[in-house]
C-alpha positions in Angstrom: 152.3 144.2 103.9 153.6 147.6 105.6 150.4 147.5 106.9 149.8 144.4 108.3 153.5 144.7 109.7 152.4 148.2 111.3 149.1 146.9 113.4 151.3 144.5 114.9 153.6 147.0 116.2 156.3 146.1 113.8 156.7 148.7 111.8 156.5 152.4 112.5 154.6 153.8 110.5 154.7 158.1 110.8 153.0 160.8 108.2 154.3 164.2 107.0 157.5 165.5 104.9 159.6 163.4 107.0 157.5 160.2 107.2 158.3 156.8 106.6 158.0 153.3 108.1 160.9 152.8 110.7 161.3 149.6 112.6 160.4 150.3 116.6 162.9 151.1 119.3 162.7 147.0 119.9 163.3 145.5 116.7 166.1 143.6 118.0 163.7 141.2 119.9 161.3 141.0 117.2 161.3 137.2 116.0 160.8 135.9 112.4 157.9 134.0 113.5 156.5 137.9 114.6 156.6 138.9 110.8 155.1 135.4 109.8 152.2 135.6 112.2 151.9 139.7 111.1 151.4 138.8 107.5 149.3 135.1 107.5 147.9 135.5 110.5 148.2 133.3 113.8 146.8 130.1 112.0 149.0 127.0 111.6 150.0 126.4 107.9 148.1 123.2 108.0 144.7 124.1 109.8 143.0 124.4 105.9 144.2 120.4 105.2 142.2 119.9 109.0 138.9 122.4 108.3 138.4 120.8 104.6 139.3 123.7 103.1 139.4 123.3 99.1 141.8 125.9 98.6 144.3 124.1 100.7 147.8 123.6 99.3 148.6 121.1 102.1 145.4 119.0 100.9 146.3 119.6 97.3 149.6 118.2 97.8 148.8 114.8 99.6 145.8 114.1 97.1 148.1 113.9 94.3 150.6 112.0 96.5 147.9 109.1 97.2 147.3 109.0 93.6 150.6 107.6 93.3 150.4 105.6 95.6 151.5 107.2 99.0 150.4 108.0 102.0 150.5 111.4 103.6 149.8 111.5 107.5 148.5 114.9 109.3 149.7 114.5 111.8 152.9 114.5 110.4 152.6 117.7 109.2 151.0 119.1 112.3 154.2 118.0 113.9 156.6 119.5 111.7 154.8 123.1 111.3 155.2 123.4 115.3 158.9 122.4 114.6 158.8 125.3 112.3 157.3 127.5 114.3 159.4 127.2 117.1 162.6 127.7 114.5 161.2 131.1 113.5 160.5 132.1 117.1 164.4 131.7 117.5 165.1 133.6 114.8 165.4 137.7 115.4 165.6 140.6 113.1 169.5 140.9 114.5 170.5 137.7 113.4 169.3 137.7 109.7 172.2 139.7 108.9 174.4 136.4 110.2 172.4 134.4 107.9 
């Protein structure tokens, strides 16, 4: 994760006897959506449920949901992971302390 957190300029990451991973001289701005997108990647949540992906939790869930009897709408869900999105873009390293 370090890793993935350190391409994105996240993370610090410095060898030697007095190495470590340090968070840059801007962590203050850095938004939770940042870490999100440094870890999964820049796709949406629900893209798999869209590219027929059989792996896909999203797809997984609403199957078993129209089994009994529902009825799950994309678009719905499209909608609410850019309401998420834009949340987590709020959201900075400075305030999780607040939390």
């Amino acid at each position: 994760m370090l890793t993935k957190l350190s391409k994105e300029g996240l993370v610090k990451a410095s060898s030697g006897a007095k190495g470590g991973d340090r968070l840059p001289s801007n962590w203050e701005a850095i938004s939770f959506l940042d870490i999100v997108h440094a870890i999964e990647g820049k796709q949406s949540l629900f893209d798999c449920y869209v590219h027929e992906d059989p792996n896909c939790t999203i797809k997984n869930y609403a199957s078993s949901r129209r089994k009994n009897g529902e009825r799950i709408i994309v678009s719905n869900f499209r909608c609410f992971a850019k309401k998420i999105a834009k949340h987590f873009s709020y959201i900075i390293i400075k305030d999780i302390n607040y939390l």
